[in-house]
N, C-alpha and C positions, 0 to 999 in steps of 0.2 A: 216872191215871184219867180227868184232864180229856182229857188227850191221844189216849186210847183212844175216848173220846164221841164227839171229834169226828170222828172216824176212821170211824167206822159209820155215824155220820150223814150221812157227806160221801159213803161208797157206798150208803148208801140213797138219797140223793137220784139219784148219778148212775147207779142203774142196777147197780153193779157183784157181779159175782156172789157168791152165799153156797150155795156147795155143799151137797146132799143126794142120798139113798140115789135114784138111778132104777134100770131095770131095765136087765140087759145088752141089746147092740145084735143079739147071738144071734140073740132071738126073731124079729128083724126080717126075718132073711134064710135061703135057705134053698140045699140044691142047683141048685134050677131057676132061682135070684134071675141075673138078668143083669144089671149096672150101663149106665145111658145116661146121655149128656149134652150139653151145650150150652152154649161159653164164649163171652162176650161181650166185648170188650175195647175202648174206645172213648174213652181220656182221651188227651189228646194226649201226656202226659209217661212214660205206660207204655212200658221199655222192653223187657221179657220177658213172652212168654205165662205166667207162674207158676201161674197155674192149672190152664189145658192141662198143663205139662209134670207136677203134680204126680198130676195123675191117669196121663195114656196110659205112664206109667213104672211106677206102681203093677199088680200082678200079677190084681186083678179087674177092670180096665179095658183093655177093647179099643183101641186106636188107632178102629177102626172104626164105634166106641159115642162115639166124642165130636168132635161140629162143634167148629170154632173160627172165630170171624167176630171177624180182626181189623184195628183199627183203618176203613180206608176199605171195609170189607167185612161192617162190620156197619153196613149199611141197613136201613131199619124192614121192607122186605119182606122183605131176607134170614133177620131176629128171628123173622116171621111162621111162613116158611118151616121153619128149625129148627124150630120149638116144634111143625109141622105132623109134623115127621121123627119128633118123640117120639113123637107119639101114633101114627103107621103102627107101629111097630116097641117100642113097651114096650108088655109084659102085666102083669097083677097081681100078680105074681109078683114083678116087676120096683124095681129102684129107680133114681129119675131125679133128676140133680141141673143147675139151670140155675144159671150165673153172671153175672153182670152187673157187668162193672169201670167205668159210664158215667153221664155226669150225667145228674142227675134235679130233678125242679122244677116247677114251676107256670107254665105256657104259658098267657094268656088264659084262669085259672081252671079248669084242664083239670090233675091231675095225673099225672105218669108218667116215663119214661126218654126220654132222645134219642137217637136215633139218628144214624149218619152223614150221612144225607142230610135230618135232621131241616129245615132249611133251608127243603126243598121241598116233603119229604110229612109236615113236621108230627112234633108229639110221638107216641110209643107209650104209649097211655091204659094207667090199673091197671086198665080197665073191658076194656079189649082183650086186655091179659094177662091178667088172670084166665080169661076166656070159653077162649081156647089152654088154659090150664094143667087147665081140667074137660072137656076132650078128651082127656087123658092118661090111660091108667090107670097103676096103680103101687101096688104095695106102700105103696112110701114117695118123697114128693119134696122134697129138701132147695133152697131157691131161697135165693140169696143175691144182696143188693142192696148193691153200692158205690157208693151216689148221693145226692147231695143230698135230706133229704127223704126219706130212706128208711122213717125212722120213722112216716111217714104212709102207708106202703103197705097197714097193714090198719088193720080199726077197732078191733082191741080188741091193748093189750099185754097177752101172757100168757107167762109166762114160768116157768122152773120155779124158775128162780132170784130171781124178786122175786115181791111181792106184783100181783095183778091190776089193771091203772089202766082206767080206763073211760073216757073219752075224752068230752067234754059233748055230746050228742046233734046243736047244730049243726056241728059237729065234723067229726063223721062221715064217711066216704069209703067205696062200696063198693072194699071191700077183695082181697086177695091169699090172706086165710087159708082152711086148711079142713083136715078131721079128722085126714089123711094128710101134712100140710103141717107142714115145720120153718121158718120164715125167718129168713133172717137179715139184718139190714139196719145202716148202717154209721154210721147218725146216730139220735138221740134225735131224738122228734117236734119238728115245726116248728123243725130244726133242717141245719145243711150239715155235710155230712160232709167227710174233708181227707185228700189223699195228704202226704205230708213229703218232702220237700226241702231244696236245701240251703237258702232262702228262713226256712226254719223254723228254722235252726242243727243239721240232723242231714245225716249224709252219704248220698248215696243215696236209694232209692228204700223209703217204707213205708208201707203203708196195710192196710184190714182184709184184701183179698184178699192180699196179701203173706202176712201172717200164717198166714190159714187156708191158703194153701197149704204153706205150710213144717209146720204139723200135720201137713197130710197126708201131707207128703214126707218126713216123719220117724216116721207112724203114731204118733201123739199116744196114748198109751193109758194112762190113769193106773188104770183098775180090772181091768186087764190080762188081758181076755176077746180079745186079738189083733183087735182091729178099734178103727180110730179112727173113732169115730162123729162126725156133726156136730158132738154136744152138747158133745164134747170135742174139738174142733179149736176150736168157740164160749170155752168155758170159757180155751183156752189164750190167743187171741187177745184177747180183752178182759182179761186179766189183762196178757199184754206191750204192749198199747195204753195202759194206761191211765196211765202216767205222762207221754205223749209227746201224749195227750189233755188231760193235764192245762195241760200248758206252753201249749196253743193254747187253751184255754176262757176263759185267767186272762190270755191275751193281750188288756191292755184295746186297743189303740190297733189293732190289731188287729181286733179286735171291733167297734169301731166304724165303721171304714172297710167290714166284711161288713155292717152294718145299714143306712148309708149307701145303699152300691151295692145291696144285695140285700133290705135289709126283715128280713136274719134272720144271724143268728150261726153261727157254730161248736159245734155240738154232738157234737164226733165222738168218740162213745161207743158200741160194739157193744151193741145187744140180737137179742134172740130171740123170735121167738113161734114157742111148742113145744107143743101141748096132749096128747100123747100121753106116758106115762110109760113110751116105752120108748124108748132110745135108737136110733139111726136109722144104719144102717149107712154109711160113704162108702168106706174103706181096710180090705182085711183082709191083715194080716198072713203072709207066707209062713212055712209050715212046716220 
């Protein structure tokens, strides 16, 4: 019993999901729905497009529907630029998914994403992406962030899967969210999120976009309406994270050397801010 307490305890604090009834990803999409997108890839240690490849293989995704800006090819104008692509070319019909495999952090009290050439033209503000992303229309737009500091991209956690946190008013960050908006981000607030390595004692390469792309590229589908929606590419990826999150949280000597250098720890725990009860189409299943 004790051992069960502490067990719920320890994913309610960290976030972790507690399944419930949402609506299929169906409603979301229709014949006229076109998939767009936009992969970002930008860690030095990525050594496969995974995201790219688990879309333009997938059977609703055009090769022609999704940029890929990688490594020395995602510069903040080239970021610009894409997110510029979306809005020419998705209708509301539409649904758009952005990724972003690249550090993220607080530049001179400014926060946002780095870019390649961040050096010279400087961080890509959440105040700059946001402003791109309400130039989009779309049905539905699933944004996922692999970055440090992710958890700070909007102001409010909402999630369907935990209780609502409210974040203390000097807190605050205009945010990333809004009606149509899934995100998905790869650290709990004021916290750094972690690819794994062998550094970490695992072999290869694993992090949240790792994950959510293998959903994809396996069509994730546990209420099996033939489509793996975000919520459950979400659900799968923080369920196989979270042991391998675990090992680096409890990492003291570890942790303290990130507070050290960085002022902030290891929080790499997947959440979601999802405010819509219906699931959000990404992958549909061939017939």
């Amino acid at each position: 019993m004790k051992t069960m307490l502490m067990y719920v305890t320890l994913c309610s604090l960290l976030s972790i999901p507690v399944l419930t009834p949402v609506l299929s990803a169906t409603e979301n999409v229709n014949n006229e729905s076109e998939f767009w997108g936009v992969v970002v890839a930008n860690v030095e240690q990525i050594r496969e497009p995974y995201m790219y490849d688990a879309l333009v293989l997938s059977e609703n995704w055009d090769e022609d529907h999704v940029k890929l800006l990688w490594k020395e090819e995602a510069t903040k104008q080239a970021i610009l630029s894409s997110l510029d692509w979306l809005g020419e070319h998705a209708d509301d019909q539409d649904i758009v998914l952005f990724a972003g495999d690249i550090h993220g952090g607080y530049i001179q009290g400014e926060l946002g994403i780095w870019p390649f050439d961040g050096n010279s033209e400087g961080i890509l503000s959440i105040e700059e992406l946001d402003q791109k992303f309400d130039t989009i229309q779309a049905k539905g737009m699933c944004l996922i962030f692999d970055s440090c500091h992710s958890g700070n991209f909007i102001d409010e956690i909402t999630t369907r899967f935990t209780r609502t946190t409210r974040i203390r008013q000097h807190d605050f960050v205009k945010g990333i969210e809004g009606e149509n908006r899934v995100v998905i981000m790869s650290s709990l607030r004021n916290g750094l999120a972690a690819h794994w390595y062998d550094e970490f004692g695992i072999e290869g390469e694993f992090s949240m976009t790792t994950c959510l792309a293998e959903a994809f590229a396996q069509t994730i589908d546990p209420n099996n309406d033939g489509i793996c929606s975000a919520e459950e590419a979400f659900t799968y990826t923080k369920e196989k994270m979270f042991p391998f999150a675990l090992r680096v949280f409890f990492n003291l000597p570890v942790q303290i050397i990130m507070w050290l250098i960085y002022g902030s720890i290891f929080k790499p725990f997947p959440n979601m801010y999802d405010p819509s009860p219906e699931e959000l189409p990404i992958i549909i299943r061939s017939k």
